[in-house]
Structures are given as structure tokens and as C-alpha cells.
LODO-590424 format. One record per residue (C-alpha): z, x, y. Coordinates in Angstrom, 3 decimals, always signed. Layout:
# residues N
Z	X	Y
...
This chain:
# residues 232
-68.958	-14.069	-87.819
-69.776	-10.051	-87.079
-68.410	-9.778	-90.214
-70.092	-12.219	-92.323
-73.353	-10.695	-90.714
-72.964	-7.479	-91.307
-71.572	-7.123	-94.519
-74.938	-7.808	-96.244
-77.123	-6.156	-93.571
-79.146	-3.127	-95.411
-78.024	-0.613	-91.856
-74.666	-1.710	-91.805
-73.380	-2.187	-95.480
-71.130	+0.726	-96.758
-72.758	+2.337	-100.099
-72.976	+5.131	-101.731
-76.544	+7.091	-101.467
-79.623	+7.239	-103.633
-80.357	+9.615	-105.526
-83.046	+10.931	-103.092
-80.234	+10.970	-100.235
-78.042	+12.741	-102.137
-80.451	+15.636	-102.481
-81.189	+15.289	-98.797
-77.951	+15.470	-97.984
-76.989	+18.415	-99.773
-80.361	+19.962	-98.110
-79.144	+19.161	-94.861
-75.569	+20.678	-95.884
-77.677	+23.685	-97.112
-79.162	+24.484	-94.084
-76.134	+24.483	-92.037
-73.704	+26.542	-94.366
-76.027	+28.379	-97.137
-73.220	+29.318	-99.849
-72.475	+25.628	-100.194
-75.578	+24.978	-102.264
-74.341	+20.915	-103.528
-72.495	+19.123	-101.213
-73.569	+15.481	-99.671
-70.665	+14.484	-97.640
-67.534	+14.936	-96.989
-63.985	+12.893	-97.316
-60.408	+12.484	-95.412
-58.193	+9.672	-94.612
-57.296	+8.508	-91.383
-53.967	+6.814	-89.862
-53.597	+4.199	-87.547
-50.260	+3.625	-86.204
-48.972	+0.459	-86.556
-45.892	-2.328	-85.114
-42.245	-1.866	-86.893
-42.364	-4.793	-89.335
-39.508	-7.222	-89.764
-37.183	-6.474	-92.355
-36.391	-2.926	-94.006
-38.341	-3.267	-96.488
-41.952	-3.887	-94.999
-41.083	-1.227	-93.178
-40.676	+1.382	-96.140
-44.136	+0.277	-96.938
-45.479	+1.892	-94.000
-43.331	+4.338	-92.588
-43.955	+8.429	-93.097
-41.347	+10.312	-92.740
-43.058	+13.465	-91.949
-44.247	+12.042	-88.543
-41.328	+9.377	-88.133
-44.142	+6.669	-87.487
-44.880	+3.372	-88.659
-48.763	+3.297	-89.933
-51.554	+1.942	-91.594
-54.169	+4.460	-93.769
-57.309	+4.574	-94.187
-59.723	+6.924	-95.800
-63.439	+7.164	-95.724
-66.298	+9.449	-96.661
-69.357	+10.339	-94.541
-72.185	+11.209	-94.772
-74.801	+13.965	-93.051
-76.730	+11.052	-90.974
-73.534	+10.016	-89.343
-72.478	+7.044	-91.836
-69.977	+5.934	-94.123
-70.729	+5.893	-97.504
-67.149	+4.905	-99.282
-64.431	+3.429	-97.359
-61.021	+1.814	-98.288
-58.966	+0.443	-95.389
-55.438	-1.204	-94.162
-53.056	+0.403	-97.071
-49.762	+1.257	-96.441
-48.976	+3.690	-94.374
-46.517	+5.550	-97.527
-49.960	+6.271	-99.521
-51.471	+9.638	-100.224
-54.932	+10.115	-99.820
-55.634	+10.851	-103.374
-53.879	+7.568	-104.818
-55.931	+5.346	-102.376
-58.276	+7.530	-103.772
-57.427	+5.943	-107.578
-56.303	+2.682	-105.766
-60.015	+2.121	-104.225
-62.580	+3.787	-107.246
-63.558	+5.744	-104.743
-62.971	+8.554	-107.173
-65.225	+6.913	-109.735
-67.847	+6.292	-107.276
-67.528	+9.996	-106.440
-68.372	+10.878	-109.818
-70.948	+8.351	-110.675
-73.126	+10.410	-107.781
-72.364	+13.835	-109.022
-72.764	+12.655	-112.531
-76.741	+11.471	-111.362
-77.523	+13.989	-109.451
-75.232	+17.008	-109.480
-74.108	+16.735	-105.907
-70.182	+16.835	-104.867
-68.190	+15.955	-101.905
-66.179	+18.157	-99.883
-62.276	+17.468	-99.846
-58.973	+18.708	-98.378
-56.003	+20.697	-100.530
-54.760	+16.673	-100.174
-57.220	+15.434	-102.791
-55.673	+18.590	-105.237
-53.979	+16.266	-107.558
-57.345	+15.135	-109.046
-59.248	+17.797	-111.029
-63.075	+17.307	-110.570
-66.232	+18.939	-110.787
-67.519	+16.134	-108.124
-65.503	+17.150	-105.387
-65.363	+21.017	-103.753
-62.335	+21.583	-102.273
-61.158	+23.160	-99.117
-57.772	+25.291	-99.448
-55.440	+25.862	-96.281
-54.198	+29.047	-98.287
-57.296	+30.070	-100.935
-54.605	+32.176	-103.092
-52.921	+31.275	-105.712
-49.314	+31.516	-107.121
-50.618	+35.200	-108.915
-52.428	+36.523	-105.852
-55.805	+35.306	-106.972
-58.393	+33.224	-104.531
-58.843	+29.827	-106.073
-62.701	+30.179	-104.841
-64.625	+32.953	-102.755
-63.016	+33.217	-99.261
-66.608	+32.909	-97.731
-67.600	+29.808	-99.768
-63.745	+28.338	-98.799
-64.643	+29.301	-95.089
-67.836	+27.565	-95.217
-66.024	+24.480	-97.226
-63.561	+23.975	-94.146
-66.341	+23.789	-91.614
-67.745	+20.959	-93.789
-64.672	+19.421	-93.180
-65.384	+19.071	-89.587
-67.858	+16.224	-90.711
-65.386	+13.744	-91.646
-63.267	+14.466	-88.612
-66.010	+13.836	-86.375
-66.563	+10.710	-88.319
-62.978	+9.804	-87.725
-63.286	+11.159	-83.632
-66.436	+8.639	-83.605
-64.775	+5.641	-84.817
-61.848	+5.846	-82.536
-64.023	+6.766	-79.378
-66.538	+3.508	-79.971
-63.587	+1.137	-81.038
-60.779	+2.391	-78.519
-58.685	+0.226	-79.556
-58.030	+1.629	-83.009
-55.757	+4.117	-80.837
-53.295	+1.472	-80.002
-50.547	+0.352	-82.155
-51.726	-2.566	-84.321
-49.944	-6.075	-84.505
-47.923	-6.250	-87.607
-48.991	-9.696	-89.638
-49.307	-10.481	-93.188
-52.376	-13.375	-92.592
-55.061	-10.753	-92.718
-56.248	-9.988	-89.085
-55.699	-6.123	-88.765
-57.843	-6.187	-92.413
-60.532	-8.266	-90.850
-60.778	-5.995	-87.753
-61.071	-2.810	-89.495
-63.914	-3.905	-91.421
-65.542	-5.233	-88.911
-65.253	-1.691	-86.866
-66.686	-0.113	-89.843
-69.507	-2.635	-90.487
-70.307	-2.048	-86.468
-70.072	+2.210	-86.538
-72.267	+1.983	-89.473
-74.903	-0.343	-88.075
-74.339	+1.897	-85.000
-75.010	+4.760	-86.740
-78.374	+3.586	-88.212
-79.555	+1.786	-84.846
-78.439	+3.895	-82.143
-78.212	+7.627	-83.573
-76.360	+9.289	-80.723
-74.121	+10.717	-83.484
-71.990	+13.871	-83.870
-72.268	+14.071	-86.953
-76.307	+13.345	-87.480
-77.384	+15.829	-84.253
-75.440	+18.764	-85.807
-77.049	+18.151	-89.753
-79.928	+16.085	-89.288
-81.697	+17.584	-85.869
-84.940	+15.595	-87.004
-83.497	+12.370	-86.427
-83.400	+13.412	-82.487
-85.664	+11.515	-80.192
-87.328	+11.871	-77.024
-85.970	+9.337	-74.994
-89.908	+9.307	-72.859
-91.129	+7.869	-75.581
-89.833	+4.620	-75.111
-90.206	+4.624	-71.006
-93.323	+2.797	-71.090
């Protein structure tokens, strides 16, 4: 029923911004980090770790090797005001972040905003397998195979900080729905898809209704209130 709510309601809805965010956004961005002149959000995937399925096969689906854990992934893009603008949820835990990327459009939505307005989105080195103007990305090691910096070390600096956006997105999410942390219930009926849309329905509704936000105190200091003016 939260669900079925929600996923119409105008403060809760997951969408991409006008064209007047957008350049708000990027303002906000501005502000914050001057030699990143475009930017209205930023993007990274998340995983949640998830039951050992029952046969060998499920479990390929969702098992990295790097970490030797079983998970589901995630990957969602916020916003300066605390929100998430472009979400895609309960893949397989074998995904990289750039195919659920493809997978999702999110990459097409990506480029419909830069394409109306100019504005990009900052990314990690994990989205480098896409080349696009629509997305500024963030390089663990800024030189290339020849020596050369694949973007000014100050604007790359200023890129990573960005970063910190989406993992304070991710930090949010987790600390208001605690139990994201625990392992979820392996099923194939649909639960663990229904739940995770539900949290993010409820974190963006949060977001708009509540504003006691990470994300929105450190880019958006105008949205603060004075709590004395509601004790009346």
C-alpha cells in the first residue's frame, strides 16, 4: 500500500529534474567546488548483501568474487537537495555499474538532461566504459598509459569530492532503513524488489518533507530552517 501511494506522489516519485533544477543544481555544485562549472548530481551503485541461493547456478548470478559475497546491486543518482533522481534496483549481484547503467536507460536519461540543458553528472573510473559528454568523470589515477592527466588534477580533485554526494546518499538510505544492512531473504516471488522500492519511494518523500539531509545542508544551506518558527 506505501508503495502504491507513493509511487505517484509529486515529493516522493523518482524523476529526473527540470530544466530549471538542473541549472540550480549545477549553481549549487558551483558554489561548493568553483572549477566544476556543469554538474547537477552525482551517480554510484550500491550493494546489498544478500542469502546464498539454492542451486549453483542462482548463485553465479549474484556472487562477486572480488569480495567472496553473495549480493544484490543497486545504483542510483542524487541530487544536490538530497533526492534521487534515477534509480535502478535488485539486479544481480555479478553486474557492473555501467551495464545496469545500459540495462536501466539510465544512461539515456543522463543524456536527455545534458542534451536540454548542458548539465552532466559526476561518475566514478567504474562508469569508464561509456564515452560521454553528459557525465564528468572522477579518476582514482588521473594519468594515463603515456604519462598524460586525463583532466586537470584540480578539476579531478574537485570531481572526487562531488563524489561524496552519492555516498552520503547511499550512508542516508542505509541509516533511515537499517535494515538494508542485513542480509536479504533470497526468493524469486518479488518481495526484496517490492521493499527496495518502497525504501526509495520513503527516502525520497523523506527528503522533500523532512530535510534533515546530508546531502541538502552541505549544497543547499537555504533550505535550513529555524526550528522556533514552528514552536508556536
Amino acid at each position: 500500500m506505501i508503495v502504491k501511494v507513493l509511487l505517484t506522489h509529486e515529493d516522493a516519485v523518482v524523476r529526473l529534474p527540470t530544466a530549471d533544477e538542473a541549472t540550480l543544481f549545477a549553481t549549487m555544485i558551483n558554489q561548493k567546488y568553483p572549477l566544476i562549472t556543469n554538474c547537477w548530481g552525482a551517480m554510484d551503485g550500491l550493494k546489498l548483501t544478500l542469502q546464498r541461493a539454492g542451486n549453483e547456478t542462482q548463485q553465479n548470478n549474484f556472487y562477486n568474487g572480488w569480495t567472496h559475497e553473495h549480493y544484490v546491486t543497486n545504483l542510483f543518482l542524487f541530487s544536490p537537495d538530497g533526492k534521487i533522481r534515477c534509480s535502478y534496483f535488485n539486479a544481480p549481484g555479478v553486474l557492473h555499474d555501467s551495464t545496469m547503467a545500459i540495462w536501466s536507460s539510465i544512461y539515456d536519461q543522463i543524456e536527455t538532461v545534458y542534451r536540454d540543458t548542458g548539465k552532466k553528472v559526476v561518475v566514478d573510473s567504474a562508469f569508464a566504459s561509456k564515452k560521454s559528454n553528459a557525465m564528468l568523470k572522477s579518476h582514482q589515477n588521473n594519468v594515463d598509459a603515456n604519462g598524460n592527466p586525463r583532466q586537470r588534477f584540480g578539476m579531478n580533485r574537485q570531481a572526487t569530492s562531488i563524489r561524496q554526494l552519492s555516498e552520503w546518499g547511499m550512508r542516508c538510505l542505509q541509516g533511515s532503513f537499517p535494515r538494508i544492512k542485513d542480509k536479504f531473504r533470497y526468493e524469486e516471488k518479488g518481495e526484496r524488489k517490492l521493499i527496495l522500492q518502497m525504501i526509495v519511494l520513503l527516502y525520497n518523500f523523506r527528503a522533500s518533507k523532512v530535510g534533515q539531509n546530508q546531502i541538502a545542508s552541505v549544497y543547499m544551506p537555504y533550505l535550513h530552517r529555524n526550528a522556533n518558527r514552528y514552536a508556536m
